[in-house]
C-alpha positions in Angstrom: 85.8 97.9 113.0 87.3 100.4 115.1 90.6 102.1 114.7 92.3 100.4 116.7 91.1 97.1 114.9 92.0 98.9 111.4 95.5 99.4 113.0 96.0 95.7 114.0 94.8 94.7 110.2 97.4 96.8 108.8 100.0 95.8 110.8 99.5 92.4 109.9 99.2 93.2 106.3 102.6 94.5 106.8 104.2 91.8 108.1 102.9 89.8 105.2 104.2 91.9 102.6 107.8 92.5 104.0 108.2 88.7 104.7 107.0 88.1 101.2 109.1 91.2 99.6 112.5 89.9 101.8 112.1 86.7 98.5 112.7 89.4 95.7 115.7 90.3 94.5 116.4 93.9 95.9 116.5 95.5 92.5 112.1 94.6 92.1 111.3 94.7 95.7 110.2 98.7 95.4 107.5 97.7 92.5 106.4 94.5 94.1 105.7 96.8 97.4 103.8 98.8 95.4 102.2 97.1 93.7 101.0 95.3 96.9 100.5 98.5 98.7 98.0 99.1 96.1 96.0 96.5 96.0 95.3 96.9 99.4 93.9 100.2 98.7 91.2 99.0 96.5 90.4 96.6 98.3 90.1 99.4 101.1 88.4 101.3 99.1 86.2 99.3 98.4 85.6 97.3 101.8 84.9 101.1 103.4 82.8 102.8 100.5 79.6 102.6 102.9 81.9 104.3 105.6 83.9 107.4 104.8 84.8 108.1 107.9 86.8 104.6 108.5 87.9 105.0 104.9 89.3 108.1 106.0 91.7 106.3 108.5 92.0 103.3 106.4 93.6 105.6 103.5 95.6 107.5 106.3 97.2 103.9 107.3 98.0 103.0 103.8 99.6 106.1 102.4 102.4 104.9 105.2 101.8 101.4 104.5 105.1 101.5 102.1 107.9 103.1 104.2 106.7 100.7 107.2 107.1 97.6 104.6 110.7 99.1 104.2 111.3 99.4 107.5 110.0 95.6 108.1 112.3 94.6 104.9 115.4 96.1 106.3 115.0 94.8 109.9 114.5 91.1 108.7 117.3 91.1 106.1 119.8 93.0 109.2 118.3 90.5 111.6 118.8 87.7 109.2 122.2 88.2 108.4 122.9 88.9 112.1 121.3 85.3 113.1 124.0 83.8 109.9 127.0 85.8 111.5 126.5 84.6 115.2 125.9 81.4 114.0 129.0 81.5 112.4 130.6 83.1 114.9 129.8 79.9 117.2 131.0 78.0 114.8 134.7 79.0 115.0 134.4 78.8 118.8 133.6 75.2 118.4 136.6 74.4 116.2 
């Protein structure tokens, strides 16, 4: 796996995370990232123990991984309750 390919894995992981976190109440949401952020590094860990030179990048992606999940988090909950305001927004026009 290339870095590129490493790049597309954590991005996905990402994704999966933040759409997961978006379900826990804002006050846990920090420690469940965590918490999730770390499991992925042992499992990077140990996925690239043969390879230290992927493990390299694959530590590099993860020591971000947590202020991307943020990121992610915020723009679903913003998008989210944008969606529920247009919507409601339509619904006055209707009336």
């Amino acid at each position: 796996m290339n870095r590129e390919q490493q790049a597309a894995r954590i991005e996905k992981i990402v994704a999966t995370i933040a759409e997961r976190a978006v379900s826990v109440p804002s006050g846990h949401r920090s420690a469940y990232i965590e918490d999730e952020v770390e499991k992925v590094r042992q499992a990077f860990l140990q996925t690239y123990e043969a390879d230290e030179g992927l493990r390299g990048y694959a530590m590099e992606f993860v020591d971000k991984m947590s202020g991307w999940i943020e990121a992610r988090v915020h723009a679903l909950e913003t998008g989210a309750s944008g969606e529920a305001n247009a919507g409601e927004g339509r619904e006055e026009l209707k009336s």
